[in-house]
C-alpha positions in Angstrom: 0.0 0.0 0.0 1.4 3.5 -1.0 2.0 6.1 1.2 -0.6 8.1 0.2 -3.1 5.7 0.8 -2.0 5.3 4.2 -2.4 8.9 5.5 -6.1 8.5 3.9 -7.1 5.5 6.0 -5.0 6.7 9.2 -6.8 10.2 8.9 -10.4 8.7 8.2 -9.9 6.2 10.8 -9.2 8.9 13.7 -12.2 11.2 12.3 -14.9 8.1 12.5 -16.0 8.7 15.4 -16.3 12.0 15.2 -17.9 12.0 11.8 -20.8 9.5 12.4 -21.8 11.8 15.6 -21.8 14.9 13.4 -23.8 12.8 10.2 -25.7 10.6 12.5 -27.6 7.9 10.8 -29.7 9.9 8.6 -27.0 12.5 7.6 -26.8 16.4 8.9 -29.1 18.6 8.4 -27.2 19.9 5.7 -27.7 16.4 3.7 -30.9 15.7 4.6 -32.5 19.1 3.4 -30.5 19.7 0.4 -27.9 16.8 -0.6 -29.6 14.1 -0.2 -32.3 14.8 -2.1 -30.8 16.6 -5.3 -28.3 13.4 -5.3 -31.3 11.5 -5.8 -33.1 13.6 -8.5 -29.9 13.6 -10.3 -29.5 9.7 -10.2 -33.4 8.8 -10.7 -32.3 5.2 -9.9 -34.6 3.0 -11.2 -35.8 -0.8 -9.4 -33.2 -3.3 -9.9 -30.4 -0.7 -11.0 -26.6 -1.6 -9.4 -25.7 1.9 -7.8 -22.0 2.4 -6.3 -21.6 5.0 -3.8 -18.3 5.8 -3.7 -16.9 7.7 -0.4 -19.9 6.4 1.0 -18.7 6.6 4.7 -21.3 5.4 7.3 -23.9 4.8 4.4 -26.6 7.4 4.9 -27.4 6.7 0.8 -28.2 3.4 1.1 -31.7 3.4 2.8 -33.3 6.2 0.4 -32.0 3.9 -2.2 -33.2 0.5 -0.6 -36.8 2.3 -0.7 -36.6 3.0 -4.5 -35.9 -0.9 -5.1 -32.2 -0.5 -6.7 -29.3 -2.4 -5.4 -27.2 -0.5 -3.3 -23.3 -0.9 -3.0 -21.2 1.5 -0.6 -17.3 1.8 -0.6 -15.1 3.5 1.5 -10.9 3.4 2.5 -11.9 3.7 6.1 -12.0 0.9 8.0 -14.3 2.4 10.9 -16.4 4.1 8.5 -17.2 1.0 7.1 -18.1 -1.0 10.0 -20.3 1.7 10.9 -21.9 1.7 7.7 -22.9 -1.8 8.3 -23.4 -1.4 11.5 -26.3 1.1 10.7 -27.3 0.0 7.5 -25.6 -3.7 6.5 -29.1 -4.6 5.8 -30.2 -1.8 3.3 -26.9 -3.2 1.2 -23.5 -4.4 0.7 -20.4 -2.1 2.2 -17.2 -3.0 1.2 -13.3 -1.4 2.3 -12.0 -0.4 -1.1 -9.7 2.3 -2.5 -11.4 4.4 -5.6 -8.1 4.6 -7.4 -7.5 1.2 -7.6 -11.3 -0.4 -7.7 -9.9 -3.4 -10.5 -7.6 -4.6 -7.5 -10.5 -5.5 -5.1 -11.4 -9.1 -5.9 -15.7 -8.6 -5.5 -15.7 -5.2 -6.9 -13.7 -6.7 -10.3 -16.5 -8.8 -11.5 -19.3 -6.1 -11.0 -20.5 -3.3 -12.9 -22.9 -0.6 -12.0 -25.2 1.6 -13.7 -24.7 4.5 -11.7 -21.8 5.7 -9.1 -22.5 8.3 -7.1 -19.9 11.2 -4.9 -22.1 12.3 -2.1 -19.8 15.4 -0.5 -16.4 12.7 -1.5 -14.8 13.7 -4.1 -13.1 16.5 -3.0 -11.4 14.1 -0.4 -9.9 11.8 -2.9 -6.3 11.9 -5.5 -5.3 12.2 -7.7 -8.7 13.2 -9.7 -8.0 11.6 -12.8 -7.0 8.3 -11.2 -10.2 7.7 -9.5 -12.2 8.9 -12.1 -10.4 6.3 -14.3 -11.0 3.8 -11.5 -14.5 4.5 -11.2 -15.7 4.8 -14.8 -14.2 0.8 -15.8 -17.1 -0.4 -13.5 -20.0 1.8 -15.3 -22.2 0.0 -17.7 -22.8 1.3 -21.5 -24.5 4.8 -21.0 -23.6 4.6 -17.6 -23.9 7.9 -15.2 -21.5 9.8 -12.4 -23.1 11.5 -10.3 -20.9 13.9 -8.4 -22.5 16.5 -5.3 -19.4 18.7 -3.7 -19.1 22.1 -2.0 -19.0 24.6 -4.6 -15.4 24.5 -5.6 -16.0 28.4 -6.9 -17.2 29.6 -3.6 -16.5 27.4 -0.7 -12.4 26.8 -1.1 -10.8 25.9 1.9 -9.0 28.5 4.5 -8.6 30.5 0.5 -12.5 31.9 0.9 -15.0 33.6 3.5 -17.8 35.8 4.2 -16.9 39.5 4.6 -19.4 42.9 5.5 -19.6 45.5 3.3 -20.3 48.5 5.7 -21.0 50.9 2.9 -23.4 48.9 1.0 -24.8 46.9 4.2 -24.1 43.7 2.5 -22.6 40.3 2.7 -20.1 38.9 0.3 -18.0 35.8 -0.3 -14.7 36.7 -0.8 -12.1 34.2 -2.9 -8.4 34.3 -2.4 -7.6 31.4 -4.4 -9.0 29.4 -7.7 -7.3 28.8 -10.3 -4.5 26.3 -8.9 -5.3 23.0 -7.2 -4.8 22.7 -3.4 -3.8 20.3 -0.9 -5.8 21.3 2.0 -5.1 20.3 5.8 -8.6 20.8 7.7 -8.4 22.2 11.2 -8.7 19.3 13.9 -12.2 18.5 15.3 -13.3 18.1 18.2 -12.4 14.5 19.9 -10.8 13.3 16.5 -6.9 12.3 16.7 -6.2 13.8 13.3 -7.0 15.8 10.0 -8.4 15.0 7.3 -7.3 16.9 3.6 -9.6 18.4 1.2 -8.0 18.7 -2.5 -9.1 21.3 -4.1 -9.6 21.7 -7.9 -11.4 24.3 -10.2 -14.5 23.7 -11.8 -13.4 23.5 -15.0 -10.5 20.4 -14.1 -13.5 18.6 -12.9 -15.4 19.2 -16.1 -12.2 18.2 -18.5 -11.2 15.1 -16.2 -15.0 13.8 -17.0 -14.5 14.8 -20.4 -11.4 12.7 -20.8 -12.8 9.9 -19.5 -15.3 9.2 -22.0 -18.4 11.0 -19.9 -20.4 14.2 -21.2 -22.0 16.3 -18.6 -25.6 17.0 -19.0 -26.9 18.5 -15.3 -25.2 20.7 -13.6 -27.1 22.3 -10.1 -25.8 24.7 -8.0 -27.5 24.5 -4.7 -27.7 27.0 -1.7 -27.2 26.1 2.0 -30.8 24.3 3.4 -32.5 27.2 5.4 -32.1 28.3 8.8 -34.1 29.6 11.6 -34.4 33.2 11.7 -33.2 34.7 14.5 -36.1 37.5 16.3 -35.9 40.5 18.5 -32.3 42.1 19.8 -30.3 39.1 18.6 -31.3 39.2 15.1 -28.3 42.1 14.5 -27.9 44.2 11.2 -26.9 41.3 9.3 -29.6 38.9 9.5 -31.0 39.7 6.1 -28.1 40.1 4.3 -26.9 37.2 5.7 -30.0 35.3 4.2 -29.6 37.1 1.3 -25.8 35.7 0.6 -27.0 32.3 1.6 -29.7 32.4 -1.0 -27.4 33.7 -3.9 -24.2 32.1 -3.2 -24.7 28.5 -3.9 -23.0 26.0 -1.2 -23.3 23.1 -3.2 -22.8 21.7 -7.1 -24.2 18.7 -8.3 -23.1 17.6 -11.8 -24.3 14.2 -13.5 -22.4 13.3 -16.6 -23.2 10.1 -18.8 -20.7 7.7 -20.6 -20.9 8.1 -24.3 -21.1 4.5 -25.4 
């Protein structure tokens, strides 16, 4: 195993307990309200279908996909994630421990082929980009789809963007530091985890060419604000609470692209 691969599972591994109390069973709010259901609108997974979630962590895909009557199969490179995905949802389908760059080299995952694969908020914590892409699309079947739901790499970028308050104008902005050039991204430590996990960064258009190059022609693309949020009332609502709302509304938090294999 390289060395790469190692940090991955050594940095998953510490975050697992952290992550399933954040995601719960069901996902955060933040899944549940917005990607969650755009993942599935995208996909329109039909009764008997093989989906592959890939980055699947503690599964919270696989009952929504259970109920529509396809057949559900979840892969992660974290150990712990992957008990606790069957642990919470072994019966709503299979969860295997499995590296997206190199899915020919597991022995099950060799011999099967899927209609669909789906990235529900993983992507951006796997490389190199055109390696699992590669790895991924060898399992689709002919006119296969990818469906792929990230933080908006225009907007959200991170420790390179954040809100700022325009005084003047009374208004809330997202400010962007960095774009352009990919990024290798330690995220801060969280609380009770025993290490970090990285976010790569890439620009819109690398994601777009990458599909490209693999055979698969895009033909959805969603940008999706944050789900919404209580309003706060009375002396705690501040100056900003409706530009804030405002920025949330117009700055999208998510994308969701779905691209199809051309033969």
């Amino acid at each position: 195993m390289s060395e790469r691969r190692k940090r991955k599972v050594r940095g998953w591994d510490a975050l697992a307990a952290w992550y399933d109390g954040w995601v719960g069973p069901q996902g955060s709010v933040h899944h549940q309200r917005t990607a969650i259901p755009a993942t599935l609108d995208l996909l329109a997974a039909q009764p008997g279908e093989r989906i592959l979630d890939v980055g699947c962590g503690q599964g919270v895909l696989s009952p929504h996909l259970q109920r529509l009557g396809a057949d559900y199969t979840g892969i992660d490179i974290s150990p712990r994630m992957v008990q606790q995905a069957k642990r919470l949802h072994g019966k709503q389908g299979r969860f295997f421990l499995a590296d997206a760059v190199a899915l020919d080299e597991h022995r099950q995952l060799r011999e099967m082929t899927f209609a669909a694969a789906v990235f529900l908020l993983s992507i951006q914590d796997m490389n190199p980009l055109a390696d699992v892409l590669q790895s991924v699309r060898a399992r689709l079947t002919p006119r296969g789809r990818m469906i792929v739901l990230m933080t908006h790499p225009c907007f959200r970028i991170p420790r390179q963007s954040g809100w700022g308050w325009d005084e003047g104008r009374k208004l809330r902005y997202r400010r962007v530091d960095h774009y352009l050039t990919p990024l290798s991204v330690p995220m801060k430590a969280y609380p009770g985890g025993r290490g970090v996990s990285i976010s790569f960064h890439r620009s819109l258009g690398e994601y777009i060419e990458q599909l490209t190059a693999n055979g698969l022609s895009l033909d959805a693309l969603r940008e999706l604000p944050a789900s919404a949020r209580p309003v706060k009332r009375g002396k705690a609502a501040g100056k900003m609470t409706k530009a804030e709302e405002r920025a949330q509304r117009e700055i999208p938090l998510f994308l969701a692209l779905r691209a199809r294999l051309n033969s």
